[in-house]
N, C-alpha and C positions, 0 to 999 in steps of 0.2 A: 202243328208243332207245339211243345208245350216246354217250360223252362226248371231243370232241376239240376240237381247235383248230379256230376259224374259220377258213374260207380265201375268201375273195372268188376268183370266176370273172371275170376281166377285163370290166368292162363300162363304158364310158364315156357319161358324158353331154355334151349340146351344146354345154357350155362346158368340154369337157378331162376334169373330174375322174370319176373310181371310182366308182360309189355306196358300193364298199366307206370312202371317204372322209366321203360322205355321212354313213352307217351309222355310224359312228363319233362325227362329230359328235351326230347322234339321240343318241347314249349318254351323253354327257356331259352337253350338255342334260338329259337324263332324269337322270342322278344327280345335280343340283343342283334340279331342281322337287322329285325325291322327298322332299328335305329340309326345302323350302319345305313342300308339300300336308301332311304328318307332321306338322309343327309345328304347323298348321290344326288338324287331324283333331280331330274330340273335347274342341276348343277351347270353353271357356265362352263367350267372347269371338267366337265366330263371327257376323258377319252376314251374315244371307242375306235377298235379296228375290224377289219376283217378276216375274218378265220378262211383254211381254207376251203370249208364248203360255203363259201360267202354268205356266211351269217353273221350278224354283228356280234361284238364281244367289248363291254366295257369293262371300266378300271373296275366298278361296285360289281360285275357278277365274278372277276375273279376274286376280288377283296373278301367277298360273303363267301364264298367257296372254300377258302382259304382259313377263314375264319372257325364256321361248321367243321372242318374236317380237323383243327386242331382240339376245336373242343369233344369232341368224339374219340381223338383218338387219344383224350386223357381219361377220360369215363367210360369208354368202351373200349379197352385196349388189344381184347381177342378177334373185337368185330373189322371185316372188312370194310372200303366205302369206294363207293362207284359214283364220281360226281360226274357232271357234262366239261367241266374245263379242263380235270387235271386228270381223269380215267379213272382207273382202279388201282387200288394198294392192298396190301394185306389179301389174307383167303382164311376162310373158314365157312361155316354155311350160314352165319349170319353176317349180312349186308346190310349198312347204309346205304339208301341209293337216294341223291339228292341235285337238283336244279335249282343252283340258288338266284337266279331271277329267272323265273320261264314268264316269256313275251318279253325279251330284250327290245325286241322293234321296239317296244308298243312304251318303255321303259328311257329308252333312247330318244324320243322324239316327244317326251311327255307326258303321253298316254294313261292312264293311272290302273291301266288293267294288266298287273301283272304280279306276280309272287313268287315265294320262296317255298320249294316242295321238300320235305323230308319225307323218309319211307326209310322202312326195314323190313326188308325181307328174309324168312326164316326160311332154308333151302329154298322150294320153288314157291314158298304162301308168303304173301305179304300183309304181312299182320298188324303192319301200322302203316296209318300216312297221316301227316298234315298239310294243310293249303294256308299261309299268310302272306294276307296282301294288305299290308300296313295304308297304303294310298287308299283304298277301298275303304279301308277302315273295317275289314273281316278278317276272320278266320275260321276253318274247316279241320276237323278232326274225328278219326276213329281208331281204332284199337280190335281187334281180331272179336268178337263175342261178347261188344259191349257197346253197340250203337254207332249210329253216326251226326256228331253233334257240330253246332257252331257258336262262337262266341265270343267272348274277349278274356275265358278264363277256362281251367278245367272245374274251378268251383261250384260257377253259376252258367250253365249253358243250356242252349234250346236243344232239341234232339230232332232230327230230321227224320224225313223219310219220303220217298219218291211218292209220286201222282198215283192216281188208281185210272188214269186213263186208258182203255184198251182200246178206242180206233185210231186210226191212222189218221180219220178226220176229224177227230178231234186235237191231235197230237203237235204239239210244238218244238220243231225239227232243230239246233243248234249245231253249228257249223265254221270251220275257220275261214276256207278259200275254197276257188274251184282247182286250181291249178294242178293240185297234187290226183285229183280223182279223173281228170283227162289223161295223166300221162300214165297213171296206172289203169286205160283204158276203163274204165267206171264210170265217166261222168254220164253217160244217159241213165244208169242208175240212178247214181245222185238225182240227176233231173228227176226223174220218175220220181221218186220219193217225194221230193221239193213238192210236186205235183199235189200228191195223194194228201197229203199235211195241212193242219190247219193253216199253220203259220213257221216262217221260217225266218231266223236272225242269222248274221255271221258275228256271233260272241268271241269266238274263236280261244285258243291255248284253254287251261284250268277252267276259267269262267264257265265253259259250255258245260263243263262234266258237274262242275256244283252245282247248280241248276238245276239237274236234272238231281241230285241227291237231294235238293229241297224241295224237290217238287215244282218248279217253276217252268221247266222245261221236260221233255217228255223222252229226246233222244239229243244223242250228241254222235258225231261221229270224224273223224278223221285220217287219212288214207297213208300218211308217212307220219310217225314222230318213235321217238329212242325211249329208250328203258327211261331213264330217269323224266321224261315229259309225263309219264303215264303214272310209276310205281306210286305215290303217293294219293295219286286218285281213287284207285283202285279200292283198296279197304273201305275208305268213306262210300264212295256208288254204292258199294255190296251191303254194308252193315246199313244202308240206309233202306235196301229192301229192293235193292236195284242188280241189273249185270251187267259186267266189261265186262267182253270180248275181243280177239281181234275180227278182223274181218274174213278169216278162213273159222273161225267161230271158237278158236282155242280162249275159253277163260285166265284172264290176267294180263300184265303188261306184256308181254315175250312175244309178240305177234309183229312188232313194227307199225301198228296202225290201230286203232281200236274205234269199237262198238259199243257207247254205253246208253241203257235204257233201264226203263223203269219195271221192266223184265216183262211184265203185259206185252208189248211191242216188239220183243228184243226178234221173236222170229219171223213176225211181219216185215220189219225192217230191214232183216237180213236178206230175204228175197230178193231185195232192189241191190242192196250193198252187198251182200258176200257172193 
C-alpha cells in the first residue's frame, strides 16, 4: 500500500455531478455522525430496543439515520435513500443506501467494531461506498474508477489493494457466525472450507470485507444480510482488485448474502459456498 493524494477518474452521473462529488459529500457526512455515534458509544444512558426481527436498535442508530438522511436530502435533493431504520423515500435511479451503525450488538455492549456505511448506487452499479468506524479509529473509501483507499482524509490516503494469494492453503477465511450457514443448509460447506484454509477468525459485519480489501484477509463470506449491510462494501472490495458476489454468484449487494475475495479464490471458494 503506498500513501497519496486522491485523485477521482472523471465519472459522471445522471444528474451532471462526479461521484468524486458525491465521495466527498459521504465524508463529511461521516465526520459529523462519527461524533454523534462516539458520543452514544458506552453511554450509560443508551436505549436500545427490539425490533421486530429481534435485532437490537438504539437511540444513536436512529439519531445517525436521521441525521444522514436530512443532510442528503438537502444536497442531494433528486436522489432517493434506502436506510435500515426508516426504509426508503423518494425514487429515481440514484440511491443512497446507508447503515448508520452496522454491528449494533457489537455497539450496544461496547464492542468497538462497528461503523457507519454510506453507498450510492447508480441504477443497479454502486459506484460509491464508505466504511467509518470512528471507535477503530478508521476509515474506508472508493469511488467507481478510482481505487480503493483508507485513511482519515481524502487528501492524504493509503490505497489498498487485495492479497495475491491464490491457494486455499494459504488463504485467511473471515467469517461472522455459524448459525446462519446451518439454517440455509451450508454449513458443512462452510466446514469444508474452514477445513481447506490456512486460518480462520469470526471478524464478522464490515471488518471481514475490509480486510480482505487490504489485503489482510483473503475471503469473507456471509449467508443472510440486507442491501444496506453489503452496498457500501462493495465499491471498495472491487476497486481494491477484489469480487463480491452473492452466494448464487450474482456480482453486487442484491443477493441477500455475499462472497468477497480477492478474486484469485473467489471460484475455489465458491465450490464449498455457492
Amino acid at each position: 500500500m503506498r500513501v497519496a493524494s486522491f485523485q477521482q477518474t472523471p465519472s459522471t452521473s445522471g444528474h451532471g455531478r462526479t461521484y468524486e462529488d458525491d465521495l466527498r459529500l459521504a465524508h463529511v457526512i461521516a465526520d459529523q455522525v462519527d461524533s454523534m455515534t462516539m458520543s452514544r458509544f458506552r453511554a450509560v444512558d443508551l436505549h436500545v430496543e427490539t425490533k421486530p426481527d429481534q435485532t437490537p436498535v438504539s437511540d444513536a442508530d436512529r439519531g445517525a439515520e436521521e441525521f444522514i438522511r436530512a443532510q442528503l436530502a438537502r444536497a442531494r435533493t433528486r436522489d432517493a435513500i434506502v436506510g435500515e431504520e426508516f426504509g426508503e423515500a423518494g425514487s429515481g435511479s440514484r440511491r443512497w443506501i446507508i447503515d448508520p451503525i452496522d454491528g449494533t450488538k457489537n455497539f450496544v455492549r461496547g464492542v468497538p467494531v462497528w461503523a457507519t456505511l454510506i453507498a450510492l448506487a447508480d441504477g443497479d452499479d454502486v459506484v460509491m461506498g464508505l466504511v467509518s468506524a470512528p471507535a477503530l479509529g478508521r476509515r474506508w473509501w472508493a469511488a467507481k474508477g478510482s481505487g480503493a483507499w483508507t485513511g482519515k482524509s481524502i487528501a492524504a490516503a493509503t490505497r489498498m489493494h487485495v492479497s495475491g494469494v491464490s491457494s486455499l492453503g494459504d488463504a485467511s477465511f473471515a467469517y461472522s457466525s455459524l448459525d446462519g450457514w446451518e439454517e440455509r443448509d451450508k454449513l458443512n460447506g462452510f466446514l469444508d472450507l474452514t477445513r481447506e484454509c490456512w486460518r480462520t477468525r469470526g471478524y464478522g459485519d464490515f471488518w471481514s470485507y475490509m480486510l480482505v480489501a487490504e489485503g489482510a484477509a483473503d475471503i469473507a463470506a456471509e449467508p443472510e444480510l440486507e442491501l444496506y449491510d453489503m452496498a457500501a462494501l462493495v465499491p471498495i472490495v472491487v476497486e481494491a482488485g477484489g469480487r463480491f458476489t452473492s452466494l448464487e454468484g450474482t456480482d453486487g449487494p442484491w443477493g441477500g448474502n455475499a462472497v468477497a475475495t480477492n478474486g484469485l479464490l473467489h471460484d475455489k471458494a465458491m465450490v464449498y459456498l455457492g
